[in-house]
C-alpha positions as CSV (number, residue, x, y, z in Angstrom):
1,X,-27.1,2.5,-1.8
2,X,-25.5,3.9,1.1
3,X,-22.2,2.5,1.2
4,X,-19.1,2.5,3.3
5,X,-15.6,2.3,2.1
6,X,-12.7,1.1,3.6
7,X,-9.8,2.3,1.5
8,X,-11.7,5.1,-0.2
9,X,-8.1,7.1,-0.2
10,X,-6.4,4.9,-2.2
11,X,-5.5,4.3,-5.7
12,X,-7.7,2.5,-6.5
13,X,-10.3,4.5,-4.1
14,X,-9.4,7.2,-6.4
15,X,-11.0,6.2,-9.3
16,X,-13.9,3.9,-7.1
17,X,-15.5,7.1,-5.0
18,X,-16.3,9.3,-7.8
19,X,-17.7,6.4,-10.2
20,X,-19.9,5.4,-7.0
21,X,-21.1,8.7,-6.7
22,X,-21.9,9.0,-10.3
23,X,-23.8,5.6,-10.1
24,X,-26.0,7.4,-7.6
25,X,-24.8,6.1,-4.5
26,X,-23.9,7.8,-1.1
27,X,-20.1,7.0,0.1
28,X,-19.2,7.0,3.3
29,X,-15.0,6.2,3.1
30,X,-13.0,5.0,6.1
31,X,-9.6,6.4,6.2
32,X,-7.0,7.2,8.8
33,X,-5.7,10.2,7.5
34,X,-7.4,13.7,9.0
35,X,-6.1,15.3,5.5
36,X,-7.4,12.2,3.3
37,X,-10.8,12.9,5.2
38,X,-10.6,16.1,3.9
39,X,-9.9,15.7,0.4
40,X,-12.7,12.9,0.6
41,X,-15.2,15.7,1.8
42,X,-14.4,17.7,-1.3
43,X,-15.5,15.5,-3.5
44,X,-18.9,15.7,-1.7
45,X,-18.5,12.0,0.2
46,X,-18.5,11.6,3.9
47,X,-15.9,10.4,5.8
48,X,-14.9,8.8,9.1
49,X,-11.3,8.5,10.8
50,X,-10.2,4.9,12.1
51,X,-8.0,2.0,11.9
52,X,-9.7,-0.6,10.5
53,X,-7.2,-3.2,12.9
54,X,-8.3,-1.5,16.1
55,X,-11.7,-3.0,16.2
56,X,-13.2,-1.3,19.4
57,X,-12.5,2.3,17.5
58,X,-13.8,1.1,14.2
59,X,-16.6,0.6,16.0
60,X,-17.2,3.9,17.7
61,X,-16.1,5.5,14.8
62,X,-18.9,4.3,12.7
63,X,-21.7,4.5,15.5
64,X,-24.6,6.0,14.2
65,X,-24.0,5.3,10.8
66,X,-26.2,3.2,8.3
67,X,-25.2,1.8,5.6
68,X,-26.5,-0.9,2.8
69,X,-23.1,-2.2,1.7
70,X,-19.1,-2.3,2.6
71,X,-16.3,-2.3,0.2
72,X,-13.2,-3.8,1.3
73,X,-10.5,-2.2,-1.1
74,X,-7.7,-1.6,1.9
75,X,-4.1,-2.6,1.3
76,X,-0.7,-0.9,3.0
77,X,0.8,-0.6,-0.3
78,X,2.6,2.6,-1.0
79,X,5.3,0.9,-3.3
80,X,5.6,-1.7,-5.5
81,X,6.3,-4.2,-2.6
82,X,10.2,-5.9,-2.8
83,X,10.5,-8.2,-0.1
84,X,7.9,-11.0,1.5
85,X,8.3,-8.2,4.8
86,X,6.6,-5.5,2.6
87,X,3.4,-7.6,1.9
88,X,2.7,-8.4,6.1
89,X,0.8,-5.1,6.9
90,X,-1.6,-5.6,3.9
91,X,-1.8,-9.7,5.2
92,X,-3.1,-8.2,8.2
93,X,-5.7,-6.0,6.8
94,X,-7.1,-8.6,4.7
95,X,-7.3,-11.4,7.4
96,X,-7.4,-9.1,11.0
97,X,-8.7,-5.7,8.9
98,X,-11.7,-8.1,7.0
99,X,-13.0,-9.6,10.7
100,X,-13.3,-6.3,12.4
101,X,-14.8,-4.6,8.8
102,X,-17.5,-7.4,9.1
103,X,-18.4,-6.8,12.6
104,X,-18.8,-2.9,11.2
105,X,-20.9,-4.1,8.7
106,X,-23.2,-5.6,11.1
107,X,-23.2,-2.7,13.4
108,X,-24.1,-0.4,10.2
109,X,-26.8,-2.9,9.0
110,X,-25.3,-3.3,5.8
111,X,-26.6,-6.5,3.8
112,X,-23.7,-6.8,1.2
113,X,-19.8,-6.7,1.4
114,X,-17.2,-6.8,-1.0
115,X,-13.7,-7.3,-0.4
116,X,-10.5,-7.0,-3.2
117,X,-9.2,-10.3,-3.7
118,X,-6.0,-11.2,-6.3
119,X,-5.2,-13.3,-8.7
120,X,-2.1,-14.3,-6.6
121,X,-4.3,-16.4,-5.2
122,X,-4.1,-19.0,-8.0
123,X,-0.4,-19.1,-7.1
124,X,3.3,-17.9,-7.7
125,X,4.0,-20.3,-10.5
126,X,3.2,-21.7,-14.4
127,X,-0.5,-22.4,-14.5
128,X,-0.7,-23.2,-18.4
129,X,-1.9,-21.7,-21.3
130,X,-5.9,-22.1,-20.5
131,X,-7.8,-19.3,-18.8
132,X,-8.7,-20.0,-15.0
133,X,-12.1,-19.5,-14.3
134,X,-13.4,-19.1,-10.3
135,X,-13.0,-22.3,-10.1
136,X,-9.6,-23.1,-10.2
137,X,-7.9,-24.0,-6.7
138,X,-7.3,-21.1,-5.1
139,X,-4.9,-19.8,-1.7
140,X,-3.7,-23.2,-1.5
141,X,-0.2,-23.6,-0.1
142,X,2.9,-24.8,-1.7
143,X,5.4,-24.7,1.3
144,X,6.9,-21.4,-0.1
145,X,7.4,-17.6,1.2
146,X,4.8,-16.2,-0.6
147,X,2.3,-18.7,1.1
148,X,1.6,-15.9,3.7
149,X,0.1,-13.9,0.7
150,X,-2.0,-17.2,-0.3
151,X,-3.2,-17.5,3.1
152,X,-4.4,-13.9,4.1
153,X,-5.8,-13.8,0.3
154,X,-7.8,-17.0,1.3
155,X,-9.0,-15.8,4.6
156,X,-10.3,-12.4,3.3
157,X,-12.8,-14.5,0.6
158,X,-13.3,-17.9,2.8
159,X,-14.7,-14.7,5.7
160,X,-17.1,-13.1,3.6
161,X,-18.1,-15.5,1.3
162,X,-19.4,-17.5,4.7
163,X,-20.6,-14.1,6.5
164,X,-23.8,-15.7,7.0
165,X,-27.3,-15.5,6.3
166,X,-27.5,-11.5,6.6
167,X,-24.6,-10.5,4.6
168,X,-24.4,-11.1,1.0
169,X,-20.4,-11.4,0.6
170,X,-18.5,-11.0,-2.6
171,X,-15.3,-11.4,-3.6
172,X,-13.1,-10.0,-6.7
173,X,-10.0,-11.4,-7.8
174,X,-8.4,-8.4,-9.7
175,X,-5.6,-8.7,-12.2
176,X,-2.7,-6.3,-11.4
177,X,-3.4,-3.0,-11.3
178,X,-1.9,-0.2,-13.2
179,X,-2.8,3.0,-15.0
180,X,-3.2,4.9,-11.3
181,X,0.0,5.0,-10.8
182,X,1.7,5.8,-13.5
183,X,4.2,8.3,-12.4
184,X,5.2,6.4,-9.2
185,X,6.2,3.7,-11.4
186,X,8.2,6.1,-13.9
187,X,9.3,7.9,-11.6
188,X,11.0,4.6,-10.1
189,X,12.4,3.5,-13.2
190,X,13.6,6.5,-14.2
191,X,15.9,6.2,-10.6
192,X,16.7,2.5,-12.3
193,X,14.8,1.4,-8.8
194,X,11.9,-0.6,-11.1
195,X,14.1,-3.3,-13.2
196,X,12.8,-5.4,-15.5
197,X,14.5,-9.3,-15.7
198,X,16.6,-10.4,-18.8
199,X,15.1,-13.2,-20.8
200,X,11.5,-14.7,-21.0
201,X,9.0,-14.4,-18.5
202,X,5.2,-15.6,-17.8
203,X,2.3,-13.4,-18.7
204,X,0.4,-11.5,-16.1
205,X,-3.1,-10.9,-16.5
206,X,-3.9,-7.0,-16.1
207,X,-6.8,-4.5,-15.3
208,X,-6.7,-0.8,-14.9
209,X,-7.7,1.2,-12.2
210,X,-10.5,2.7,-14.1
211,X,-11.9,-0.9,-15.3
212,X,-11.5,-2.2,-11.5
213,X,-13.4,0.4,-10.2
214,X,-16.3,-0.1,-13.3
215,X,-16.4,-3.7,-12.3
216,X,-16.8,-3.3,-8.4
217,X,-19.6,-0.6,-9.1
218,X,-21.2,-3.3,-11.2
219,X,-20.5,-6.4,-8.5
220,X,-22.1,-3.7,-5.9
221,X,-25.1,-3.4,-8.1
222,X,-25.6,-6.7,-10.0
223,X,-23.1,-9.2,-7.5
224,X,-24.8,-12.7,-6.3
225,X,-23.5,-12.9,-2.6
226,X,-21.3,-15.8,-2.0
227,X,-20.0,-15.2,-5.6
228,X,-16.6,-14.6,-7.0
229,X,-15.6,-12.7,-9.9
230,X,-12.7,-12.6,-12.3
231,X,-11.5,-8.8,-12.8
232,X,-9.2,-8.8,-15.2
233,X,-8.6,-7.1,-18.9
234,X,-8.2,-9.6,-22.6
235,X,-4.3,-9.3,-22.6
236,X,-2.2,-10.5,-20.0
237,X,1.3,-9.4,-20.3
238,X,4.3,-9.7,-19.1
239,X,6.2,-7.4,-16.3
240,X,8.7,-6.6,-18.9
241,X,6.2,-5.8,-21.6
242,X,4.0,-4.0,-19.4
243,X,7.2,-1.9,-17.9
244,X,8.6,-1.1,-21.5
245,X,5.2,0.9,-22.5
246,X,5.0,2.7,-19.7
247,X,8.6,3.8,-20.2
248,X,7.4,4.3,-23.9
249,X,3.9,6.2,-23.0
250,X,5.8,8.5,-20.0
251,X,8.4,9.1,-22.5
252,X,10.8,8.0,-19.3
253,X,14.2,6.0,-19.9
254,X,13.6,2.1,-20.6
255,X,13.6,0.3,-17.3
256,X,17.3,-1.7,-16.4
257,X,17.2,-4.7,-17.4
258,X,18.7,-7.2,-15.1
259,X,19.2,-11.4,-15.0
260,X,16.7,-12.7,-13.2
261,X,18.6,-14.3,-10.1
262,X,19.9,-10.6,-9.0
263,X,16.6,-9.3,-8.9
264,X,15.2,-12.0,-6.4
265,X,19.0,-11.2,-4.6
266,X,17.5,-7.6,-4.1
267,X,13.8,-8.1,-4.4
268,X,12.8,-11.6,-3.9
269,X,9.4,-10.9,-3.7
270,X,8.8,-8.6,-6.9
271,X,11.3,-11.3,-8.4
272,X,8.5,-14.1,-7.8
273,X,5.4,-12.2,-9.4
274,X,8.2,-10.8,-12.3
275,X,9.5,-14.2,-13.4
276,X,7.8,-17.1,-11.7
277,X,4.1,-16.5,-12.2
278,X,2.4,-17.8,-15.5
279,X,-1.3,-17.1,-16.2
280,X,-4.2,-16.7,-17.8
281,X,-7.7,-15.3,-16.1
282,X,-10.9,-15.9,-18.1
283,X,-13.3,-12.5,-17.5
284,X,-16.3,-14.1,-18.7
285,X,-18.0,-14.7,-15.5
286,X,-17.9,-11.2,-14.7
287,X,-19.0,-9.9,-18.1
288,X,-21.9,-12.5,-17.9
289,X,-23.5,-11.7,-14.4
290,X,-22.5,-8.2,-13.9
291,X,-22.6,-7.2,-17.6
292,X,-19.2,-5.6,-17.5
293,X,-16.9,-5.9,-20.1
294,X,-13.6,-3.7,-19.7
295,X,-12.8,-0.4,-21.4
296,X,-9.9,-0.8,-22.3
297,X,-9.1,-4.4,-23.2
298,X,-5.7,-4.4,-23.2
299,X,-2.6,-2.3,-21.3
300,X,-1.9,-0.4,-24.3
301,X,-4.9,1.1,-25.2
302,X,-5.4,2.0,-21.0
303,X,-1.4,3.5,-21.2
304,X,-2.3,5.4,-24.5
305,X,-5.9,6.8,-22.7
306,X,-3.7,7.6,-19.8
307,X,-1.2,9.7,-22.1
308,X,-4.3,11.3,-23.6
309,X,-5.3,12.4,-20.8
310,X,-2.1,13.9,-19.7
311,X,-2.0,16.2,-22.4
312,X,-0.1,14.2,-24.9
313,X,3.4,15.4,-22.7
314,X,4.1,12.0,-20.5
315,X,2.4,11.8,-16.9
């Protein structure tokens, strides 16, 4: 397939362009950066500068072009995100960024879309000990700060799951992410700017970059439109546990360890997906319709693969 993606400079873009291109397919990335452009023509993909929130240049920008699918995989993230402020640019680009990537899509004739989607949407709190499947509610609102993040989460997936008749929309709640990003995040914790809270805490269900990219490749190629898929690995963990290994694979200094009500003081955002959130995500959707099953099933075989690959010396 020809396909066009928006976010192909990312981290997770990283890892999605070249198993796209090994799958056979022609990538076209959207990115805003002349020098991300560039480094996206090395790897023999095209690309295209624009803003994906200034509609009328999206538009001219991809003029011309044809394409049989767009990927959604945008966010604003740079950082682990602290505050509720940090998560607003990335709010926009899935609710205004989503609208004006569908009117691309149309321009470009593309028939299927897929957007990045979270398992925040299930909620900032203790959802039990039994997996969700797609099925359980989803973006609804409790009345609390983070229900901005519900909300834009919601309108990404309720806008192309009901694209219409000539798009095929898909939508794929990842775990979250790690693996990419390794020496950001040891890099932060070795400036004790990445704590970890004192006490218990909920489990987290993960995926690495590598598996998220695997599974979109496969929802490109074998995705039902107006479905939703699970993306997530078979060991959810906790932030402190997932934290600790990295420390422990980077050979870094163990994160600081801090009570939990200082941390939301500081970062009351992080402080919610750290200590509030309880969850488990059932994959089997996904490994049942687009035959994927993850490579590495759990955060310590994809931290000791990521080591590997770094030489055996830390990242």
């Amino acid at each position: 397939m020809k396909v066009l993606l928006a976010g192909a400079s990312g981290t997770l873009g990283h890892f999605l362009v070249p198993q796209l291109m090994a799958a056979g397919h022609e990538v076209t990335g959207v990115t805003r950066f002349a020098l991300a452009a560039e480094r996206l023509r090395k790897t023999g993909a095209r690309a295209v500068l624009a803003d994906v929130l200034d509609r009328s240049a999206l538009l001219s920008a991809v003029e011309g072009l044809e394409a049989d699918a767009v990927v959604h995989e945008l966010t604003a993230l740079t950082k682990a995100p602290l505050g509720y402020d940090d998560l607003e640019p990335t709010n926009r680009l899935r609710e205004e960024g989503t609208r004006n990537l569908l009117d691309a899509a149309r321009q470009v004739g593309a028939g299927r879309f897929l957007t990045q989607s979270m398992f925040l949407g299930y909620g900032f709190r203790d959802l039990g000990p039994e997996p969700l499947t797609e099925d359980a509610p989803f973006g609804v609102p409790t009345g609390a700060k983070t229900d901005p993040v519900l909300a834009a989460l919601k309108s990404t997936e309720d806008q192309v799951l009901g694209a219409g008749p000539d798009i095929a929309g898909t939508a794929l709640r990842y775990g979250l992410f790690y693996g990419g990003d390794i020496e950001v995040i040891a890099g932060m914790m070795s400036r004790r700017r990445l704590p970890v809270p004192l006490g218990s805490a909920g489990k987290l269900p993960l995926v690495h970059h590598k598996d998220a990219a695997s599974a979109t490749v496969a929802a490109l190629e074998r995705g039902a439109g107006g479905r939703v898929y699970n993306i997530v690995d078979d060991t959810p963990a906790t932030w402190r546990e997932l934290m600790e290994e990295i420390s422990r694979t980077t050979r870094t200094p163990r994160p600081l360890v801090l009570p939990a009500g200082l941390i939301r003081l500081a970062a009351p955002y992080a402080a919610q997906v750290m200590t509030r959130i309880n969850m488990r995500v059932s994959n089997e959707r996904a490994r049942t319709e687009l035959d994927w099953t993850p490579h590495f099933p759990g955060y310590r075989q994809g931290l000791a693969a990521n080591m590997a690959t770094a030489g055996g010396h830390g990242i």
